[in-house]
C-alpha positions as CSV (number, residue, x, y, z in Angstrom):
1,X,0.0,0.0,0.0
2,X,2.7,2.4,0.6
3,X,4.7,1.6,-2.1
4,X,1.4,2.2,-4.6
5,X,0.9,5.9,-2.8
6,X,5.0,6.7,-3.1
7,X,4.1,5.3,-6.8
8,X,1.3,7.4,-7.2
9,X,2.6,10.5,-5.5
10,X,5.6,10.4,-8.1
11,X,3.6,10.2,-10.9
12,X,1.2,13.4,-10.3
13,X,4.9,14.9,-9.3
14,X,6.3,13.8,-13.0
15,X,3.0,15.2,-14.3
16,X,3.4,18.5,-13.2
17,X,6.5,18.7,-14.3
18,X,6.0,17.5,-17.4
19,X,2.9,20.3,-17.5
20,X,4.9,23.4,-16.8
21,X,7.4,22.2,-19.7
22,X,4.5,21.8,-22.1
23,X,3.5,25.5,-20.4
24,X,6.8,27.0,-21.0
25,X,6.2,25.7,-24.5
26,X,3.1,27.4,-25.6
27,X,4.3,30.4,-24.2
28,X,6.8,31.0,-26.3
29,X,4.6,33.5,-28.0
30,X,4.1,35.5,-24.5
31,X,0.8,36.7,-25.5
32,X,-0.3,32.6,-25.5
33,X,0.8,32.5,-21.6
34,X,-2.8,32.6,-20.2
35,X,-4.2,29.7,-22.7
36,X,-1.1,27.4,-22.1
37,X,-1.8,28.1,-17.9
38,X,-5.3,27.2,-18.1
39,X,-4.3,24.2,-20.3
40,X,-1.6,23.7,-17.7
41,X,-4.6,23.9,-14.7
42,X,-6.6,21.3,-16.7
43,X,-3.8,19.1,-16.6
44,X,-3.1,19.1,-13.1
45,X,-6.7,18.6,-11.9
46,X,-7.0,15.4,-14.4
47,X,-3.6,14.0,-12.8
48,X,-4.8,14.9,-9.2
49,X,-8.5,13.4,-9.6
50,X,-7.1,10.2,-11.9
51,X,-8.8,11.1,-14.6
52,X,-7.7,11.7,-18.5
53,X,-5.4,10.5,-21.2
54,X,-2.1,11.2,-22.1
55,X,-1.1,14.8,-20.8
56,X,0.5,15.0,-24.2
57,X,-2.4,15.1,-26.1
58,X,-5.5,16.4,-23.7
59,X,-2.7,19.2,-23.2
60,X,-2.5,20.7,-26.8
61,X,-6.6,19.9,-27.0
62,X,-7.0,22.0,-24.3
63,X,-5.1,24.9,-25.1
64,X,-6.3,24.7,-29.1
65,X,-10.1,24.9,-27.2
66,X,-9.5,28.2,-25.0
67,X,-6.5,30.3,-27.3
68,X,-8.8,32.1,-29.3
69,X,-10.1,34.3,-26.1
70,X,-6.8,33.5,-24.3
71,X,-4.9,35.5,-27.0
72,X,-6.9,38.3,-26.1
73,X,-6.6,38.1,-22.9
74,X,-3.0,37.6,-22.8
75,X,-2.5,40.8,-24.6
76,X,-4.3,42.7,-22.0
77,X,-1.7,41.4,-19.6
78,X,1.5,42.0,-21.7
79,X,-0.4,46.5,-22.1
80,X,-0.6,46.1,-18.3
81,X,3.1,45.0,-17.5
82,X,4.1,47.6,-20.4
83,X,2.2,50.8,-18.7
84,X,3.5,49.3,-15.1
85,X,7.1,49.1,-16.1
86,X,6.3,52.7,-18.0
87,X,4.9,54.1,-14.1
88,X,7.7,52.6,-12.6
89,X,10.1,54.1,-13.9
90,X,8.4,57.6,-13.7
91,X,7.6,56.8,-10.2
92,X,11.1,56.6,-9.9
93,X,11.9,60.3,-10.4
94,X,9.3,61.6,-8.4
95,X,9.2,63.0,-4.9
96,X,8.6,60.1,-2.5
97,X,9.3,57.3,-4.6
98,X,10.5,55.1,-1.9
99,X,7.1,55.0,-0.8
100,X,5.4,54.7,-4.4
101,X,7.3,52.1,-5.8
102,X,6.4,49.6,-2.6
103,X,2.8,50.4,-3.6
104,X,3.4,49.8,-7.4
105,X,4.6,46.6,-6.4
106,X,1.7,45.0,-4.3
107,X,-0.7,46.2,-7.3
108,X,1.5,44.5,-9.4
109,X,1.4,41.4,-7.5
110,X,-2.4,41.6,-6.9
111,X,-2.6,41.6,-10.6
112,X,-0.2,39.1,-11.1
113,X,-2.5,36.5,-9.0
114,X,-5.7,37.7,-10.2
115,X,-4.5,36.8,-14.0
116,X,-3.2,33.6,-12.4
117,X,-6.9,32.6,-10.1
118,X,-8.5,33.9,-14.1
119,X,-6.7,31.1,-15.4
120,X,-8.0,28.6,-13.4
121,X,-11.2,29.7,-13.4
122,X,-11.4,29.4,-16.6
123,X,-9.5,26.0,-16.9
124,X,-12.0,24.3,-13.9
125,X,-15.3,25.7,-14.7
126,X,-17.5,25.6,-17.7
127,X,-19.0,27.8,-19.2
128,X,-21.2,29.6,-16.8
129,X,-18.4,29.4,-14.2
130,X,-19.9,26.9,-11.9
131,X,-18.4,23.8,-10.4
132,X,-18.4,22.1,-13.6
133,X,-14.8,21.4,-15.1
134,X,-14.9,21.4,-18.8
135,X,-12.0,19.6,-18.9
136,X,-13.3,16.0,-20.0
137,X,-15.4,17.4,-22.7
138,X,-11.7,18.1,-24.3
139,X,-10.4,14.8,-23.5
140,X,-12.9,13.3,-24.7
141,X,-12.9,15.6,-27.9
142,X,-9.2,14.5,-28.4
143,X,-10.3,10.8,-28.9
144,X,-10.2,9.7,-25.2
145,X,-13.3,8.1,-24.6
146,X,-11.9,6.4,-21.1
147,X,-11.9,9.9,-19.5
148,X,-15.9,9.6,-19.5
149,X,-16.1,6.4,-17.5
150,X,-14.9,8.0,-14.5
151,X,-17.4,10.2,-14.1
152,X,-16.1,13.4,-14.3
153,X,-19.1,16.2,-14.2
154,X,-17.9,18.0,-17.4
155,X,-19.0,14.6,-19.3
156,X,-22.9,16.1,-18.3
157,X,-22.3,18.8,-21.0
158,X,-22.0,16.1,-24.0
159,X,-25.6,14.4,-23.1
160,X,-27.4,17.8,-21.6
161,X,-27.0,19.3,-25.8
162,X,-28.5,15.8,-26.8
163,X,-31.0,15.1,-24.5
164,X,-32.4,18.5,-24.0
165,X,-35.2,18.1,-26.4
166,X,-35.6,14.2,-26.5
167,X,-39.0,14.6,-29.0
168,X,-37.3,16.8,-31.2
169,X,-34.4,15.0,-31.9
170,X,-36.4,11.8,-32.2
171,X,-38.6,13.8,-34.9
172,X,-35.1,15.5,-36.5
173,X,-33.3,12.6,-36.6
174,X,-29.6,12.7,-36.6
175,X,-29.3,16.2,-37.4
176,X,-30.8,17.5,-34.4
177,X,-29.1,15.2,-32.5
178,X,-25.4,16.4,-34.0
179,X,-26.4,19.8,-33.2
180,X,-27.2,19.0,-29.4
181,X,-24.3,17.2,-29.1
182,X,-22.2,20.0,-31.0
183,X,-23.6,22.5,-28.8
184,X,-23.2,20.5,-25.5
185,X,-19.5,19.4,-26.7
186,X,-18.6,23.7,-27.1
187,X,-20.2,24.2,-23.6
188,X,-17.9,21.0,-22.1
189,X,-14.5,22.7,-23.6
190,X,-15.5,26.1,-22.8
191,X,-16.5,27.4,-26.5
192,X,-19.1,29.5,-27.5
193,X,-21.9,27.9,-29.3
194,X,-23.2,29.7,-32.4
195,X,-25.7,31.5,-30.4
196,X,-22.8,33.4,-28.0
197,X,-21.4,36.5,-27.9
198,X,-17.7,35.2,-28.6
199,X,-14.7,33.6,-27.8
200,X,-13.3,36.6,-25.2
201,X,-17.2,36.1,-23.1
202,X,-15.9,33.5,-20.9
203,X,-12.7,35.3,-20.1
204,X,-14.5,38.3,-19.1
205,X,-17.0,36.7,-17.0
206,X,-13.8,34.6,-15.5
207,X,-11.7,37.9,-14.5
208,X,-14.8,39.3,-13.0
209,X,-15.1,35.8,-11.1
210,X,-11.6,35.6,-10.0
211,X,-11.5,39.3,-8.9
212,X,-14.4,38.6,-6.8
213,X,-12.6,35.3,-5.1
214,X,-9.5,37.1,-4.4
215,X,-11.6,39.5,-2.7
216,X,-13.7,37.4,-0.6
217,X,-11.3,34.7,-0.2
218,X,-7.7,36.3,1.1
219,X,-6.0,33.0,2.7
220,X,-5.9,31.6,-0.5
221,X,-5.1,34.6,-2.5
222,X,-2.2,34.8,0.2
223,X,-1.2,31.0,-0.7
224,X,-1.3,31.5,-4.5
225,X,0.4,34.7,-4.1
226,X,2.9,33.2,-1.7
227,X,3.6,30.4,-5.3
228,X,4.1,32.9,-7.6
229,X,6.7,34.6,-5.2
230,X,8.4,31.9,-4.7
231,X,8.3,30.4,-8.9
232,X,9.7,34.0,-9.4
233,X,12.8,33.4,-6.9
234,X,13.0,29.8,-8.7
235,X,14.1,31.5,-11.8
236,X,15.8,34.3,-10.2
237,X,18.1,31.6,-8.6
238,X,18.2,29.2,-11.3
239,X,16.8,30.7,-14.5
240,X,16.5,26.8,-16.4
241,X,13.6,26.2,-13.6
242,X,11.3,29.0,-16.0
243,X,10.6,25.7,-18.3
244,X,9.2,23.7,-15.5
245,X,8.0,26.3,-12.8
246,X,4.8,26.8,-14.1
247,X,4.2,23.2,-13.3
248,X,3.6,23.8,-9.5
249,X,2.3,27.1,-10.0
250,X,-0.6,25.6,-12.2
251,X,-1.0,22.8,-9.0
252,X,-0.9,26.1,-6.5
253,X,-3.7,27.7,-8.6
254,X,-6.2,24.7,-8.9
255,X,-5.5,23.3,-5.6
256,X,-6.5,27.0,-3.9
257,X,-9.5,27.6,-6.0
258,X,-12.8,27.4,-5.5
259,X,-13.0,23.7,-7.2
260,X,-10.5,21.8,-4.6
């Protein structure tokens, strides 16, 4: 029994690592960071609940289902670091910038873990941002059937677009049913069905989401921001950990969310 656990235990460690590699990988872009961490956060909860294929492929699945909004959202985030490096160094030359630039840097780091708790909102809660992770709809949509046996609640999504209208998709046929399950699958990976207002809607309603969590729930902002201080000393210390930090930080994110 304790040698299955120590097994176990190493292979969620190996996982993560292997997720903040794949991370570091899509974000080679910078303005892709936000997709590839929510794909990251989908990763981690699979490997932490036992569910899912191979990280590999649900990985890239999941980030191809959330860039299109993700993009967007990243390049919010690269104009904010521009206009904060921009005030910091004005702040600099002003009177009482010892006092200003300590300021500066807790908004900074606010913003730095409310783009982070976005992330995994987005990665562990469909659509509406309930307690519904969307991410076995995309394993499943990769060609991993296996994911739905275990019963994970984002598999509801795939059967809710077929079976919402049972008479009319008898009368319709196969056509009707396509479209239910089409709809269902885009609510599952987090898409917007044809009816939506677009790809960026769930982001929105994310940031709004995790700004409102980090307000009302300060221990674990203080945790997550207490991860991404320490995956900045990481690379400050040893630069080669940036391809594998944001492992752990995606495991600090969904483990201090509102979905643990």
């Amino acid at each position: 029994m304790r040698e299955a656990t120590w097994r176990a235990g190493l292979g969620e460690f190996s996982d993560c690592l292997l997720a903040g590699l794949l991370v570091a990988v899509a974000s080679v872009p910078v303005v892709t960071a936000a997709p590839a961490l929510v794909a990251g956060c989908r990763a981690v909860d699979r490997s932490r609940r036992g569910v899912g294929g191979p990280l590999w492929t649900t990985f890239w699945a999941d980030f191809r289902s959330v860039v299109r909004g993700g993009v967007l959202f990243g390049v919010g985030c690269v104009v904010a670091v521009v206009v904060f490096a921009v005030d910091l160094e004005v702040a600099g030359s002003l009177p009482g910038a010892g006092l200003v630039r300590p300021v500066l840097g807790v908004l900074a780091g606010a913003a730095v873990v409310a783009a982070a708790r976005t992330c995994e909102v987005v990665a562990t809660r469909g659509p509406g941002l309930g307690a519904v992770s969307p991410s076995v709809g995309v394993a499943v949509a990769a060609g991993h059937p296996g994911v739905a046996a275990a019963g994970e609640p984002g598999v509801v999504s795939l059967a809710a677009g077929a079976a919402r209208r049972p008479g009319a998709a008898a009368a319709g046929g196969p056509g009707e049913q396509a479209a239910g399950g089409a709809a269902g699958m885009a609510g599952a990976m987090g898409r917007p069905s044809a009816g939506s207002s677009g790809a960026a809607t769930p982001w929105r309603r994310a940031t709004l989401a995790a700004a409102r969590e980090t307000v009302a729930s300060p221990g674990s902002a203080a945790l997550l921001a207490a991860a991404v201080g320490l995956s900045a000393v990481l690379v400050w210390m040893l630069p080669i950990l940036a391809f594998i930090v944001a492992g752990p930080l995606c495991l600090a994110a969904v483990a201090t969310g509102g979905r643990s």
